[in-house]
N, C-alpha and C positions, 0 to 999 in steps of 0.2 A: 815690391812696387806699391804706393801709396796710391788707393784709390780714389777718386773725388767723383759723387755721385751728385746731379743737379736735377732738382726737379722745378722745372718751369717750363713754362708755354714758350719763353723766348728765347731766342738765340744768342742775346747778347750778353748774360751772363757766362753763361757755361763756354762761349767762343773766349769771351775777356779774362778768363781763366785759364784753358788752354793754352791762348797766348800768352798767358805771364810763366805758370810751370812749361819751358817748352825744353821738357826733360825725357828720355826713357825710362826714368824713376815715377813720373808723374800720370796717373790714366786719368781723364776727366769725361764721362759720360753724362749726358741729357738725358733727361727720361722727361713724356709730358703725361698729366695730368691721368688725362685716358687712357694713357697706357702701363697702370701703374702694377695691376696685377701680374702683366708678363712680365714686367721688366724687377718682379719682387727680390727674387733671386740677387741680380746686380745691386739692388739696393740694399740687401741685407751683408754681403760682401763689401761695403764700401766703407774706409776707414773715417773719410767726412762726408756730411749731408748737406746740401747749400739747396735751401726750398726756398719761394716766395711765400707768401702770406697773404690769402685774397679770401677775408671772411667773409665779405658779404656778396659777392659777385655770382649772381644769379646764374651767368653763363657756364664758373665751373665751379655748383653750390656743396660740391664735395671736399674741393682745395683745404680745407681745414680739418673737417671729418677724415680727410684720407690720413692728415696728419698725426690726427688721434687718435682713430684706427693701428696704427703703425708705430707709434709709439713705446706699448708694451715689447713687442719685440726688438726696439730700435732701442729700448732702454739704455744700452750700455754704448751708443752710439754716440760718436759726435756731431752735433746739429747746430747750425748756422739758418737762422730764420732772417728773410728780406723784407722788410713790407713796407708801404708806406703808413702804412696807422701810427701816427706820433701822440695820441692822447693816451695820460699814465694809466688811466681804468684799463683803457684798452688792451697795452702794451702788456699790465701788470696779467689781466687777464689769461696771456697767453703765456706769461713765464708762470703763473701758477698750475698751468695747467701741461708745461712743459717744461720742465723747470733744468734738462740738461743741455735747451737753448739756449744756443745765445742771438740775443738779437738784433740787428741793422736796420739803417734805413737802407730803404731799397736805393734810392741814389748815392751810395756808399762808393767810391774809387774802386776803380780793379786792384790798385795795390793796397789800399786797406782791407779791402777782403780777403787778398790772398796774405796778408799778412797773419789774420785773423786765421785763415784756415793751415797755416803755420804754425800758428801757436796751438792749432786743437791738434796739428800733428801728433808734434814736440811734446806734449802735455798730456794730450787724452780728454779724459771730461773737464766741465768748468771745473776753474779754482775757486776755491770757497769766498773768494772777494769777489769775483761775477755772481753769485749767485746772493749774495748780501742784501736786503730792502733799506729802502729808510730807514729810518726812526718813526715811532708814534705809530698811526694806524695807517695801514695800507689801502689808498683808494684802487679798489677793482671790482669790475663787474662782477656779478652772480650766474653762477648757471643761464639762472631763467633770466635773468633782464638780459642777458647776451643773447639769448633765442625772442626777447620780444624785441629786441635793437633789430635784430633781423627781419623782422617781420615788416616795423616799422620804416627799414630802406625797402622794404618791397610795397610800397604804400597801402600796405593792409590796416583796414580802420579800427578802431578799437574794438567795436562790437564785434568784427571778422576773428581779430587776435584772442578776443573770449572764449567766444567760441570752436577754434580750433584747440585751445590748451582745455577746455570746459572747465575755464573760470569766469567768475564774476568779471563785469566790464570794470568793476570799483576797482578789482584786485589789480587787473589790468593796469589801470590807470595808477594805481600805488609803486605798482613797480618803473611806468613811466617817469614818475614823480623821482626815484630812488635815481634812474638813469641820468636824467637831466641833470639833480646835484651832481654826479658823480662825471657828467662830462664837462658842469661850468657851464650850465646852458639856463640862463634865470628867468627863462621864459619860452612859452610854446613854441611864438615866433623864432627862438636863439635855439631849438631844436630843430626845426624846420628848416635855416638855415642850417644847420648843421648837416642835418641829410644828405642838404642838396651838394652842398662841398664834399662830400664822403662818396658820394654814390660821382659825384664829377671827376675824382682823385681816383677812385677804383675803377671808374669807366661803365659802373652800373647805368644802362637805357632804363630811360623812363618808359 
């Protein structure tokens, strides 16, 4: 029996799933968020992984760490990541740092996902053409500008963000400066607005 493990908060993935394999070959369990440590066991057992992707969402600021957390072991696993983050730093970010994902927009059809989770059956890990970049240099964020983006949708000021990493405000600001080319944002304002669209799409409260 093919197992399909889903970790999100909502119902309507892992139900739109269900309904598409509605087989006795097919097992499709839920797991949320919170309850990731009982439920380790099933998810190490599980032949596909079908997670969301919520980096910045203060409500569950684990959702990505759990993912990274879990990784080392999940190494040999098949992983289907959802999110809605469509900017390439972004994206790239997260295949560099999980690189046997593959990844979706969260508004993806039930039948292109499960087609997708098809082909991780049939197949196994990515094929070496999923996991290919561009050409030329690859735009992606850094460690640390990925932890000061964070900061920055939780409107922590720059003196705040110095001081919790215990650097310079300059440095701070240097690596803001690196973020902003790197999202297409050619000015404070074009980050500010960016925030606020990011943190509206993720459902971050102000």
């Amino acid at each position: 029996m093919f197992k399909i493990t889903v970790l999100d908060n909502n119902v309507w993935v892992s139900e739109g799933i269900r309904c598409y394999f509605k087989s006795k070959y097919v097992e499709v369990n839920m797991v949320q968020y919170n309850h990731l440590e009982s439920a380790f066991e099933k998810i190490y057992h599980s032949d596909v992984i079908v997670s969301e992707l919520l980096i910045f969402n203060r409500k569950r600021p684990c959702s990505f760490e759990n993912i990274m957390a879990l990784r080392k072991t999940l190494r040999s696993k098949c992983m289907i990541i959802l999110t809605t983050i469509e900017d390439e730093a972004l994206v790239n970010y997260v295949r560099k740092k999980i690189p046997q994902a593959t990844i979706l927009n969260k508004k993806t059809k039930t039948c292109e996902l499960a087609l997708k989770i098809i082909t991780k059956l049939t197949n196994g890990e990515n094929t070496k053409e999923e996991l290919k970049t561009k050409p030329g240099k690859l735009i992606c964020l850094t460690d640390k500008e990925m932890e000061i983006l964070q900061h920055l949708l939780m409107d922590k000021k720059i003196n705040d963000i110095a001081s919790h990493f215990r650097i310079l405000p300059k440095t701070v600001c240097h690596h803001r400066k690196n973020i902003m080319l790197k999202l297409k944002c050619k000015s404070s304002i074009d980050l500010n607005n960016y925030i606020i669209k990011i943190k509206h799409k993720l459902g971050i409260d102000n």
